[in-house]
C-alpha positions as CSV (number, residue, x, y, z in Angstrom):
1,X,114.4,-39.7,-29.6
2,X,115.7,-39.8,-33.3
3,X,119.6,-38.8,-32.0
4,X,119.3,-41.9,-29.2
5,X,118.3,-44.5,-31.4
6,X,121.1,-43.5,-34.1
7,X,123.4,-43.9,-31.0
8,X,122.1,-46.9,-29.7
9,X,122.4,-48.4,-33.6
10,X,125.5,-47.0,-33.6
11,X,126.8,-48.9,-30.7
12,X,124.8,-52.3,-31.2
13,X,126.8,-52.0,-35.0
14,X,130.3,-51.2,-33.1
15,X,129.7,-54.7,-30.7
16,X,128.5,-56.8,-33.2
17,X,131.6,-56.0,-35.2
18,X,133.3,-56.8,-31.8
19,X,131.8,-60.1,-32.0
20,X,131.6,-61.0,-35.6
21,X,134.7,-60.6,-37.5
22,X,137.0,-61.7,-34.3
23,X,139.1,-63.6,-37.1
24,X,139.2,-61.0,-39.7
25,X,142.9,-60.9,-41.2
26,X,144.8,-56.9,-40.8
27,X,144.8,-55.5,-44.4
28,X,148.0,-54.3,-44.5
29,X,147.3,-52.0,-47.8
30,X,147.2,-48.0,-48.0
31,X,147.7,-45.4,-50.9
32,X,150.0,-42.8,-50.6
33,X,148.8,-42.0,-54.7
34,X,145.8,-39.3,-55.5
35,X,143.2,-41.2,-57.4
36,X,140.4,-40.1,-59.6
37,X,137.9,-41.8,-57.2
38,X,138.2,-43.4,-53.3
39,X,138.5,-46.9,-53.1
40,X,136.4,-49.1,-50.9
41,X,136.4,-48.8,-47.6
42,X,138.2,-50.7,-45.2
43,X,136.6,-53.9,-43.5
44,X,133.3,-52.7,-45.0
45,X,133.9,-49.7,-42.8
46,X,133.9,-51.7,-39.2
47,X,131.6,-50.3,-37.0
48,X,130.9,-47.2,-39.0
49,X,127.2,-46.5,-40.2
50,X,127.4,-45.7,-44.4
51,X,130.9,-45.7,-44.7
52,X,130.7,-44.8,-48.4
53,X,127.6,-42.6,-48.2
54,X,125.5,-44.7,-50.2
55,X,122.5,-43.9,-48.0
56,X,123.3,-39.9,-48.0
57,X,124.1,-38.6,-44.4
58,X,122.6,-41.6,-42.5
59,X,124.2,-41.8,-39.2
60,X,126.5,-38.8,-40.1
61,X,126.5,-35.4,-38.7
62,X,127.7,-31.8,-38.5
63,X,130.3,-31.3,-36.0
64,X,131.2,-27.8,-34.3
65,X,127.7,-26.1,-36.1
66,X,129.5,-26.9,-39.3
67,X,127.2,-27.1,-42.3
68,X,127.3,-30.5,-43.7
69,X,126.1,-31.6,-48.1
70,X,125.6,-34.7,-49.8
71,X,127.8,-34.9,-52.8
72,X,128.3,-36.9,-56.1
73,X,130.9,-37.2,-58.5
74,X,129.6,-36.3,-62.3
75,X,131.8,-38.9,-63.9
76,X,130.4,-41.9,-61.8
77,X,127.6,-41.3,-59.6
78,X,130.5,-42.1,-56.5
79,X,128.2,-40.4,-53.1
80,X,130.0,-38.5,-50.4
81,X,129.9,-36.1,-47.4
82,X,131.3,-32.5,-47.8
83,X,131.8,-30.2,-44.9
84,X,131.1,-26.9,-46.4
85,X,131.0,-23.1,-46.4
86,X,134.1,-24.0,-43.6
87,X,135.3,-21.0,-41.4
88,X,136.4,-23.1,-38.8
89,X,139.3,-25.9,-38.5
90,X,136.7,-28.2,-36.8
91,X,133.8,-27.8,-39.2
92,X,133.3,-31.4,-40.5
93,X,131.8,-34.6,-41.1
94,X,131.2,-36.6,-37.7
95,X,130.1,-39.9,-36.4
96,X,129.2,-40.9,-32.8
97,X,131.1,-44.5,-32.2
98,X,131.4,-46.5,-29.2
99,X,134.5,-47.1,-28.1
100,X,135.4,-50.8,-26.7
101,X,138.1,-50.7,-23.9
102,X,141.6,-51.7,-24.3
103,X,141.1,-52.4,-27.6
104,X,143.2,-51.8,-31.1
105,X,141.6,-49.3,-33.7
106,X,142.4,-49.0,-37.5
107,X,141.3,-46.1,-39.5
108,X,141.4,-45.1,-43.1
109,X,139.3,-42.6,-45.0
110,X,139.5,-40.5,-48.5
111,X,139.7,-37.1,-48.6
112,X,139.2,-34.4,-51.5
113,X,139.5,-30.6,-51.2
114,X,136.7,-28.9,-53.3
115,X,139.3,-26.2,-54.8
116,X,142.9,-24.4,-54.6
117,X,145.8,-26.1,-53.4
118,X,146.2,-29.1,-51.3
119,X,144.7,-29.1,-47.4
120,X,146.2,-30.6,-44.6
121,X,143.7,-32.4,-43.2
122,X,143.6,-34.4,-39.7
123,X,141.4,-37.4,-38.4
124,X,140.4,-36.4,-34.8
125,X,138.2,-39.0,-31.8
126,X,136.7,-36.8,-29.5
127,X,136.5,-39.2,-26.4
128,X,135.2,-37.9,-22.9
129,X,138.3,-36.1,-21.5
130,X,140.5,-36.0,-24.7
131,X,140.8,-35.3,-28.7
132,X,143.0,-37.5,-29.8
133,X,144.9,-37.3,-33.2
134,X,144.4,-40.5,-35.2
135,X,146.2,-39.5,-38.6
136,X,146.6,-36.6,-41.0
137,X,146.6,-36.5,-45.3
138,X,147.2,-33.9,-47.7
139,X,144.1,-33.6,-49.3
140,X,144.1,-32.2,-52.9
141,X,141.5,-30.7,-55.6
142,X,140.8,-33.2,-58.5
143,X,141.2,-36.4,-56.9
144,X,141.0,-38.5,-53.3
145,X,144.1,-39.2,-50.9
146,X,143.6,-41.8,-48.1
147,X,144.4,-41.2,-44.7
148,X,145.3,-43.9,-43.0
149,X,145.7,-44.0,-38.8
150,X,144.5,-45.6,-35.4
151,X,145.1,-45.5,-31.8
152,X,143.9,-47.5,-28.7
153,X,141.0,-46.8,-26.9
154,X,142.3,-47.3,-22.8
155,X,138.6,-47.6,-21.8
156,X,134.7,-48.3,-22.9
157,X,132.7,-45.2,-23.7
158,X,131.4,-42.8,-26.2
159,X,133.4,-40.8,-28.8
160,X,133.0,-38.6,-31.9
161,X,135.4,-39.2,-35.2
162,X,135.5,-36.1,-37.1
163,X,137.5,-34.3,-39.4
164,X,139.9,-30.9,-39.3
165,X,141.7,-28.3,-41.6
166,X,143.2,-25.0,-40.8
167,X,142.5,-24.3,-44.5
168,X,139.1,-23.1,-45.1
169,X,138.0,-25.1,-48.2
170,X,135.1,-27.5,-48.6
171,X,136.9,-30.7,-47.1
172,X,135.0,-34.2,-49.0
173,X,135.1,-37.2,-47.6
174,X,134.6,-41.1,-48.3
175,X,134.6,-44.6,-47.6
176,X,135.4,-44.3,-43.8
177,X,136.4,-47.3,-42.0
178,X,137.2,-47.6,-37.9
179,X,138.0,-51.4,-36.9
180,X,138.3,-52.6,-33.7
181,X,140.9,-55.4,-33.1
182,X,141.2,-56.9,-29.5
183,X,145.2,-56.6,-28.6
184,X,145.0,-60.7,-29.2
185,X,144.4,-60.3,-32.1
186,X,146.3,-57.2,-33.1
187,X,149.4,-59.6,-31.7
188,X,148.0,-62.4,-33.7
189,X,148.3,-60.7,-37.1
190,X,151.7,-59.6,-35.9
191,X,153.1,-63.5,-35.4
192,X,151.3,-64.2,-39.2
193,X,153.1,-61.8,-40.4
194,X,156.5,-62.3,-38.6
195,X,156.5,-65.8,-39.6
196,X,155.7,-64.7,-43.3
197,X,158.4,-61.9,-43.3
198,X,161.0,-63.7,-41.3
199,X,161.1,-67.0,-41.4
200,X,160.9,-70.1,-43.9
201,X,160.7,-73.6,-43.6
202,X,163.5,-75.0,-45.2
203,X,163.8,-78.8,-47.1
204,X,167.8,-79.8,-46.4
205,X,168.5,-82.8,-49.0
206,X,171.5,-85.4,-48.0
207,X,173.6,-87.3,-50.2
208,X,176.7,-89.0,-51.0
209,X,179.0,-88.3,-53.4
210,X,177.2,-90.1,-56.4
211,X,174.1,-88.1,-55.3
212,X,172.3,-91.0,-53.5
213,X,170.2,-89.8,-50.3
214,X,171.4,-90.2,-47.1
215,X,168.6,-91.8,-45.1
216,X,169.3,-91.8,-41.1
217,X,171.8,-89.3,-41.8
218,X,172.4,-86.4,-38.2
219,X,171.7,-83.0,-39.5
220,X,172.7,-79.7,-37.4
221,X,171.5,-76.8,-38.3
222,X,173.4,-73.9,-36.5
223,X,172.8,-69.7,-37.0
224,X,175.7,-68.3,-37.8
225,X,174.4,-64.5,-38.7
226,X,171.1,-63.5,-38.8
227,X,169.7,-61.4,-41.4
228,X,167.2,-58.7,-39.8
229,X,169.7,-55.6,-38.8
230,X,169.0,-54.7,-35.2
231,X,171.4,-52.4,-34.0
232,X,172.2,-49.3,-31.5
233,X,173.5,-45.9,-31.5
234,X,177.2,-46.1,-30.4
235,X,179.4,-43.1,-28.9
236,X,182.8,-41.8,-29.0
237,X,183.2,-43.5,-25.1
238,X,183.7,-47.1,-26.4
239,X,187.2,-46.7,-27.7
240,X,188.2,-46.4,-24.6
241,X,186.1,-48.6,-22.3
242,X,186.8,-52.2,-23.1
243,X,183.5,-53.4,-20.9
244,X,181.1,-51.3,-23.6
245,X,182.8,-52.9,-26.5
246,X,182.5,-56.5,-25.3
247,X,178.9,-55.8,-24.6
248,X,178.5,-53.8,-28.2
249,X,180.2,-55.8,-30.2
250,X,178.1,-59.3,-28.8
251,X,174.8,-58.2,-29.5
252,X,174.5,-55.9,-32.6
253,X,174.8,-56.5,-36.5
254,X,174.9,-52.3,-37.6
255,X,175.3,-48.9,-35.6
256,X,174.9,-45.2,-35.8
257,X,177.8,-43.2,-34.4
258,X,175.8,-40.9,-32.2
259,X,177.7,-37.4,-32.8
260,X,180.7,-38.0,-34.0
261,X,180.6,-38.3,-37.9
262,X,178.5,-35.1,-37.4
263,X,179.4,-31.8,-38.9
264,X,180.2,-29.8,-35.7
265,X,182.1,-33.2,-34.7
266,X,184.2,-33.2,-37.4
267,X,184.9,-29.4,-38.3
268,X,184.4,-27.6,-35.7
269,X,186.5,-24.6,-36.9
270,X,186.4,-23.3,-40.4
271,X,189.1,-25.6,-42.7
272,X,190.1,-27.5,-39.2
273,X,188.8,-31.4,-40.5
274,X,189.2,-34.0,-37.5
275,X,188.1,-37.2,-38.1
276,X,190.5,-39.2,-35.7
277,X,187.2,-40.3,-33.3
278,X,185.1,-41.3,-36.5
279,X,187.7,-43.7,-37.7
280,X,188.8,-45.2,-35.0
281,X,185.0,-46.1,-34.5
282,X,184.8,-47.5,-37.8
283,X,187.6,-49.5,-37.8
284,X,186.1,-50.7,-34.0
285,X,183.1,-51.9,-36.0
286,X,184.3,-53.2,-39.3
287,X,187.2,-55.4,-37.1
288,X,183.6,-57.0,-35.6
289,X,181.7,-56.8,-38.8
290,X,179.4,-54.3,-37.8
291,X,177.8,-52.2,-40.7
292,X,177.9,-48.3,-40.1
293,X,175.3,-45.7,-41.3
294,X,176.6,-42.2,-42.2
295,X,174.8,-40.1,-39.9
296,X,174.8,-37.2,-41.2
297,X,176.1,-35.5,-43.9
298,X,173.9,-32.0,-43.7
299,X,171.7,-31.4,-40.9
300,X,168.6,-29.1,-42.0
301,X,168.5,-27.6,-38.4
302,X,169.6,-24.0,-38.2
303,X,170.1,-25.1,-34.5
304,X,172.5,-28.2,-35.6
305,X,175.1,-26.6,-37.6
306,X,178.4,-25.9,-36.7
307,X,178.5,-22.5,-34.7
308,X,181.1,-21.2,-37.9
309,X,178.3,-22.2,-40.3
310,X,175.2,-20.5,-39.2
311,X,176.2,-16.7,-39.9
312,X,178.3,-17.3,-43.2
313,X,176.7,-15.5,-46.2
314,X,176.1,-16.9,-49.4
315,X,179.3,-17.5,-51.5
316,X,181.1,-18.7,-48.3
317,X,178.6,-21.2,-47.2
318,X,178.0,-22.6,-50.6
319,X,182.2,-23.2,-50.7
320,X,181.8,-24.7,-46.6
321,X,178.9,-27.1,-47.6
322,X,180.9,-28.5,-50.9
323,X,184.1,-29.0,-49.0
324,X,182.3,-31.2,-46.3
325,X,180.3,-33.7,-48.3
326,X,183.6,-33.8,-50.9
327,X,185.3,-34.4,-47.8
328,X,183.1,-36.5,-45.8
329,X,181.6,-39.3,-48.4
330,X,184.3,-39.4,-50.7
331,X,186.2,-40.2,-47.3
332,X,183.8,-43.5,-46.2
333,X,183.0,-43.9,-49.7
334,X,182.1,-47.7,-50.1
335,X,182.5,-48.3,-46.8
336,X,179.6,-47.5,-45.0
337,X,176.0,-48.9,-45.5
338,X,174.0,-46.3,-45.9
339,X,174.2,-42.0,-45.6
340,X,171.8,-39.9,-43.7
341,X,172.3,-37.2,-46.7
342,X,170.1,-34.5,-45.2
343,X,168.8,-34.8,-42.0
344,X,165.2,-34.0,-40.8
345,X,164.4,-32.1,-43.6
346,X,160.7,-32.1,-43.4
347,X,160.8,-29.9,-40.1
348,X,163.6,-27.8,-40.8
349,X,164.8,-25.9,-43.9
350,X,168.6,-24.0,-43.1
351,X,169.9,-25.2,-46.8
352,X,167.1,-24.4,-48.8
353,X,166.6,-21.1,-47.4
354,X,170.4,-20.4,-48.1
355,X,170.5,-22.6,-51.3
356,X,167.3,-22.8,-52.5
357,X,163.9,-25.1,-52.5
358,X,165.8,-28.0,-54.4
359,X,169.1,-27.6,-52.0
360,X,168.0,-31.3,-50.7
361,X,167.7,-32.4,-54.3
362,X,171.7,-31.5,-54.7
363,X,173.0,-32.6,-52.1
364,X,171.5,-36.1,-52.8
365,X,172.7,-36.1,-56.0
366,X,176.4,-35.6,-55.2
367,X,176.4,-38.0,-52.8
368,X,175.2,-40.5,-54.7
369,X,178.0,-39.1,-56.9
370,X,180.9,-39.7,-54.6
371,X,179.7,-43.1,-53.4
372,X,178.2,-44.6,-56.3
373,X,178.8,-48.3,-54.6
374,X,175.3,-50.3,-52.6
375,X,175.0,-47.8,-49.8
376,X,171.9,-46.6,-49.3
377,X,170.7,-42.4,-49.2
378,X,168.2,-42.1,-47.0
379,X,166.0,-39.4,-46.1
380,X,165.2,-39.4,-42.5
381,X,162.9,-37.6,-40.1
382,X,160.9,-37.7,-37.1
383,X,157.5,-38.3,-36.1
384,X,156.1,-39.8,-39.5
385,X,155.3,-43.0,-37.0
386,X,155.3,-41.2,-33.7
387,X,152.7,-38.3,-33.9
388,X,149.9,-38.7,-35.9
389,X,149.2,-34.5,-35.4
390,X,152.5,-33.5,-36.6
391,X,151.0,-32.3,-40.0
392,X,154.5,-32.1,-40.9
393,X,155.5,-35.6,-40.9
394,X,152.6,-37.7,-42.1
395,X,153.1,-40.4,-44.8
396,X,151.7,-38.1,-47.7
397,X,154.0,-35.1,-46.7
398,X,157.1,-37.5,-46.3
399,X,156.5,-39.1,-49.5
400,X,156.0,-35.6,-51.5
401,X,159.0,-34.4,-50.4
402,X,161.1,-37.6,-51.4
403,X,159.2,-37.8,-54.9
404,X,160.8,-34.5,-55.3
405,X,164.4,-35.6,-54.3
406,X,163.7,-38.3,-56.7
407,X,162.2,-36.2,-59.8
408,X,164.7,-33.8,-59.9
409,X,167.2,-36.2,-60.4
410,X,166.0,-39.4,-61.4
411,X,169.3,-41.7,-61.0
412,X,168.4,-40.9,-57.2
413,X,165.8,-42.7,-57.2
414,X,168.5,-46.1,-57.2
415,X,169.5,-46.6,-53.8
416,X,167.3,-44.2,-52.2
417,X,165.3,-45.3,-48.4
418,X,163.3,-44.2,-45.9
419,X,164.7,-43.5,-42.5
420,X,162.2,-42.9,-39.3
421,X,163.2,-41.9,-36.3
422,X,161.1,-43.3,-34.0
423,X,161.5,-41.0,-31.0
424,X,158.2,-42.5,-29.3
425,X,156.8,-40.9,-25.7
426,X,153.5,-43.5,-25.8
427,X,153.3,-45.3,-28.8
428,X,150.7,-45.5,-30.7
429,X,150.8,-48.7,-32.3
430,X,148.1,-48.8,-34.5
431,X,149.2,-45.4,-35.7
432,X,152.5,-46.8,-36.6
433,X,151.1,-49.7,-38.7
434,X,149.4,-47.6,-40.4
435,X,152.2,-45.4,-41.4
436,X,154.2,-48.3,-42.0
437,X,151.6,-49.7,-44.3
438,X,151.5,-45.9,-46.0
439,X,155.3,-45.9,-46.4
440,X,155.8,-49.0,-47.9
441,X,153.9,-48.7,-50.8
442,X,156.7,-46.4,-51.9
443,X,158.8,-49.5,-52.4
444,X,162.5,-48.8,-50.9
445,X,163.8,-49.9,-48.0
446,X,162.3,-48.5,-44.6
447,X,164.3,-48.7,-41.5
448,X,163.8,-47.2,-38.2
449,X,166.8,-45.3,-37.4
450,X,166.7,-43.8,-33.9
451,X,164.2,-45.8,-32.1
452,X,163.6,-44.6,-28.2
453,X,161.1,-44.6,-25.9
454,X,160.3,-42.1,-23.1
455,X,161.0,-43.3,-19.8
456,X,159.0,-44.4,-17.1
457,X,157.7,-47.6,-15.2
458,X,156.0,-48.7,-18.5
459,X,159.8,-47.7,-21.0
460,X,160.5,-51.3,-21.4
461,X,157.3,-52.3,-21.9
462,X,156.1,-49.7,-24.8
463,X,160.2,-50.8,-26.3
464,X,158.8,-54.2,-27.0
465,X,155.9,-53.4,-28.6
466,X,157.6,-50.8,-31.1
467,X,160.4,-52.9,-31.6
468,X,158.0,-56.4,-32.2
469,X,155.7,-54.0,-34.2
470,X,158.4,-52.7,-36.1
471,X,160.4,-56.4,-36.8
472,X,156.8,-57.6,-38.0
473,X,155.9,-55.5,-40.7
474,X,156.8,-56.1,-44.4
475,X,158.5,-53.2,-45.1
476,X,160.9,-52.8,-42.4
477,X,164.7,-53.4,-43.5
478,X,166.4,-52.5,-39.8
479,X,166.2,-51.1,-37.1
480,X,168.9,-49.1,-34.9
481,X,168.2,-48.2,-31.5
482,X,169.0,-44.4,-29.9
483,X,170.7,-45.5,-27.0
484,X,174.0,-44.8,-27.3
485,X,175.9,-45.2,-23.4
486,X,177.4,-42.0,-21.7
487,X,179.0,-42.2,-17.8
488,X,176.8,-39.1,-17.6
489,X,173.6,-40.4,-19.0
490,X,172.1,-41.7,-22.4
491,X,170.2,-39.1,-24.5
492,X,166.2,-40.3,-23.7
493,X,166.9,-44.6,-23.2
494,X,169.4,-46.4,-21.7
495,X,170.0,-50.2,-22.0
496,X,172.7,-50.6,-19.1
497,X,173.8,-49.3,-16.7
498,X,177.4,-48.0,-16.1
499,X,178.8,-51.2,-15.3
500,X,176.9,-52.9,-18.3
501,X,174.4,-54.9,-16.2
502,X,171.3,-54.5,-18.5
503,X,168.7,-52.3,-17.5
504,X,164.6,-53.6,-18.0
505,X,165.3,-52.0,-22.0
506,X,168.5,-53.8,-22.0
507,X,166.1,-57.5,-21.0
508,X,164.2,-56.5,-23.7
509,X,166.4,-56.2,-26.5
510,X,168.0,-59.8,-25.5
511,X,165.4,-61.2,-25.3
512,X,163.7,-60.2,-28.9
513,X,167.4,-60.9,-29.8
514,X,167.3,-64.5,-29.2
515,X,163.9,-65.0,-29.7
516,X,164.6,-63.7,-33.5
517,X,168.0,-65.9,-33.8
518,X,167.1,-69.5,-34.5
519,X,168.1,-72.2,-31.6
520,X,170.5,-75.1,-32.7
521,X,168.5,-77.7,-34.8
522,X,169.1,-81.5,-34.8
523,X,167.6,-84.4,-36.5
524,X,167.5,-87.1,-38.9
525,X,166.6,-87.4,-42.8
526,X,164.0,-89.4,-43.8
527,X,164.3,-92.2,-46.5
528,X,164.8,-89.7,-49.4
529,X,167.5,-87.9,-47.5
530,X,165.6,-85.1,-46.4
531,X,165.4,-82.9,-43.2
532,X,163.0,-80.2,-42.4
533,X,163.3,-76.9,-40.4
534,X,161.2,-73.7,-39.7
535,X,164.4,-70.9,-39.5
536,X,164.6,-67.3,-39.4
537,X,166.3,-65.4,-42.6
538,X,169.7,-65.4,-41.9
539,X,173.3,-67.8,-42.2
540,X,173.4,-71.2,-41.4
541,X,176.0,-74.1,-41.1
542,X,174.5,-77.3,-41.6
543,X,176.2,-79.9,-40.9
544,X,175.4,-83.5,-41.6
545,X,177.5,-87.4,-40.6
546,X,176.5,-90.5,-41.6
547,X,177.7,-94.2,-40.8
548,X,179.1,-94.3,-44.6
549,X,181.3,-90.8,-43.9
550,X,184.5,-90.9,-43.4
551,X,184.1,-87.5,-41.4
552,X,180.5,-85.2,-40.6
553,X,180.3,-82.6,-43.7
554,X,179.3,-78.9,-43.4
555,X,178.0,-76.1,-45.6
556,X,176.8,-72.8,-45.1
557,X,173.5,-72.2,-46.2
558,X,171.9,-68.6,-46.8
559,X,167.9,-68.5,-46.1
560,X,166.0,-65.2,-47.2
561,X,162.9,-64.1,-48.2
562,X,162.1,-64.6,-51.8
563,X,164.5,-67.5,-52.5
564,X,163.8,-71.4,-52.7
565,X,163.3,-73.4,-49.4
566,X,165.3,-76.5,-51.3
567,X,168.4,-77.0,-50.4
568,X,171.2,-80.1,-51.1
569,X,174.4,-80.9,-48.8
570,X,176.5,-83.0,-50.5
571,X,178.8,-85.7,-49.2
């Protein structure tokens, strides 16, 4: 009787929050940092029961026969839950929820192992036919991380949040928060903060040549460039296929050769350097003022390497890996945006097990060395916003091992970014908020550098939702698509097809495209010479006539975030 009516409080809590807080803004802000105690929970902890424990275990319980303690921290008093005396992963912490269907959830919660090292630990809802991963932290002794996740509940019914570690410590935990958001909503936070991020409303000011406003004056307001990169993968094919490049070269702003500035690409025999493909690309995109990411200089998969490179001992490979990033960035030095320095180096290790656990930190160092211009060293890795169980890959994990880049050798920390795949089956949008929102508290630039969906009657579909997710968060810098064209096939997403119609992914991305540029404004100024316009960041011409012109007058006009909405066209 007890069990039913914590249940059926549980679920009167979870509609009620339904109900309630329908107009409740996202909070957009994680910690990535280990602090001495947990900070409030989210959204007063949604529709959890004592999300910070302040009534001892109410409406928590043991999950898998775990053995489940109150706790308190000496310095403060602070209450929480430990899951204890642990010989299983799934000993933990639980709470029943009910789950609302087709509906958004948010999670966050603080973790703290009881001794040792650090614990990877993983948010798990057990629903009626699955376990479903929701996030992961690295939990460590002496202070609290937060975990921050979600997913999306596809139908009504009960479920079970708990906790899991392979590591066998006492796991603590506090302020726990699971939020529902209806998708309106969820899409309504992401137009609030598009229209924060991206756009600006713009005062234009006319006057003549003594300065005197131009009342009744036309104004035009046309985008010439806009400033959100959104770009695709490109291969070695459109040199020679004039119908790719005209459809290339009319939509996108940067690229990603797909394979061919690539180590096996460009030596694929010992001392035998080709780079005839690579710069005939280049000079493809810089002759339509496309920017170029280096992609890559090492690749940390043993897999990846040239087939010369993966038996070489010690002295030999040390000599093969200095000649190709002397080669290779001193080569595009200054010419390229931004360098993939070491590539997926959070799942694999070839280099460091050759070279050493800082190999990483070196190689980051001299390529920052060689190209000491704006272009941007980015580490970049998969599923950090596409699996929330790859332990692997979560926000803490991915930020430990660029703090290390960065400590090593601090002048790294200048110019370094984040790079995420984004190598999506089903998204899980929630999920990649949160990571999002857990990344960006690092501060660098975060793009998403290989974005693809798996295909199926719903590709185009679960495209637009990472790629409207993605354009709406704060943090995100650009965004390059992994759909570089082959006669044969594309990799995992196509946007055409061979004759460059557009496929459904292709409708997508023109669509966003446009929707994102700003349409052709006209109008008049008002009696103090001023015309007002809502634009997205980006390169205007504005051009403005008047009766007492000899001829119309046009300026260009840059709009971005973080600089004044005022400006003045004078006659």
């Amino acid at each position: 009787m007890e069990k039913l009516l914590v249940f059926l409080l549980v679920c009167a809590a979870a509609l009620m929050e339904g109900f309630m807080a329908k107009s409740l803004p996202y909070d957009y802000s994680a910690s990535v940092e280990c602090l001495a105690e947990p900070l409030e929970p989210h959204y007063g902890g949604g529709v959890i029961v004592n999300p910070d424990f302040n009534s001892g275990l109410q409406g928590w319980s043991s999950f898998g026969y775990g053995r489940v303690a109150e706790g308190a921290s000496v310095a403060t008093g602070n209450r929480y839950a430990a899951a204890v005396n642990r010989t299983r992963p799934y000993h933990s912490v639980s709470q029943k929820v009910y789950l609302q269907n087709d509906t958004h959830y948010t999670l966050s919660a603080w973790f703290q192992v009881s001794n040792g090292s650090a614990a990877a630990v993983r948010a798990v809802v057990k629903t009626a036919d699955d376990f479903v991963h929701v996030g992961g932290v690295v939990a460590k002794p002496g202070c609290w991380s937060m975990l921050k996740g979600g997913l999306t509940s596809g139908k009504a019914g009960r479920a079970e949040l708990y906790f899991e570690s392979n590591a066998t410590v006492d796991i603590w935990v506090d302020s726990v928060s699971l939020k529902p958001f209806s998708k309106e909503e969820w899409s309504a936070h992401r137009t609030e903060s598009t229209r924060a991020t991206r756009r600006k409303t713009v005062r234009l000011q006319a006057s003549d040549s003594a300065g005197n406003p131009l009342q009744g004056a036309e104004v035009s307001v046309e985008n010439v460039r806009t400033s959100f990169p959104l770009g695709a993968a490109m291969s070695g094919e459109i040199l020679h296929n004039a119908a790719y490049q005209q459809w290339f070269t009319s939509r996108f702003t940067v690229t990603t050769f797909e394979n061919e500035m690539k180590w096996y690409s460009t030596e694929p025999a010992p001392g035998r350097e080709d780079y005839t493909v690579a710069d005939a690309m280049l000079a493809l995109a810089k002759q339509h003022g496309i920017g170029v990411r280096g992609h890559n200089v090492f690749w940390d998969d043993p897999k990846q390497q040239p087939r010369w490179v993966q038996s070489l001992p010690y002295t030999e490979l040390l000599a093969a890996a200095s000649r190709r990033i002397r080669s290779f960035v001193s080569r595009y030095a200054g010419q390229l945006i931004a360098w993939d320095v070491v590539n997926e180096n959070l799942h694999f290790s070839f280099f460091e097990r050759q070279f050493g656990w800082d190999a990483s930190t070196a190689f980051y160092a001299a390529a920052r060395l060689l190209d000491a211009g704006s272009s941007l060293m980015f580490m970049n890795d998969f599923n950090t916003l596409e699996q929330p169980g790859d332990m692997a890959a979560v926000p803490g994990r991915y930020v430990d091992r660029l703090k290390q880049i960065i400590a090593s050798y601090p002048e790294n920390g200048a110019g370094m970014a984040i790079g995420l795949e984004g190598h999506f089956t089903t998204p899980n949008i929630p999920y990649m908020r949160a990571a999002l929102d857990s990344m960006s508290t690092v501060g660098i630039p975060v793009w998403l550098t290989e974005v693809d969906v798996a295909g199926g009657p719903m590709q185009a579909q679960h495209l637009e939702e990472v790629l409207r997710e993605a354009y709406a968060h704060p943090a995100v810098q650009g965004v390059i698509l992994w759909s570089a064209w082959h006669a044969q096939g594309c990799y995992v997403m196509c946007l055409t097809d061979n004759n460059f119609k557009n496929l459904p992914q292709g409708d997508v991305v023109d669509r966003l495209l446009a929707e994102w540029r700003t349409a052709a404004q006209t109008g008049t100024t008002d009696e103090q010479g001023y015309f007002q316009a809502e634009v997205a960041h980006g390169e205007y011409k504005v051009t403005v006539s008047h009766p007492s012109l000899n001829t119309s007058v046009s300026q260009s006009v840059t709009v971005e975030l973080g600089s004044g909405n005022h400006f003045f066209i004078q006659a």
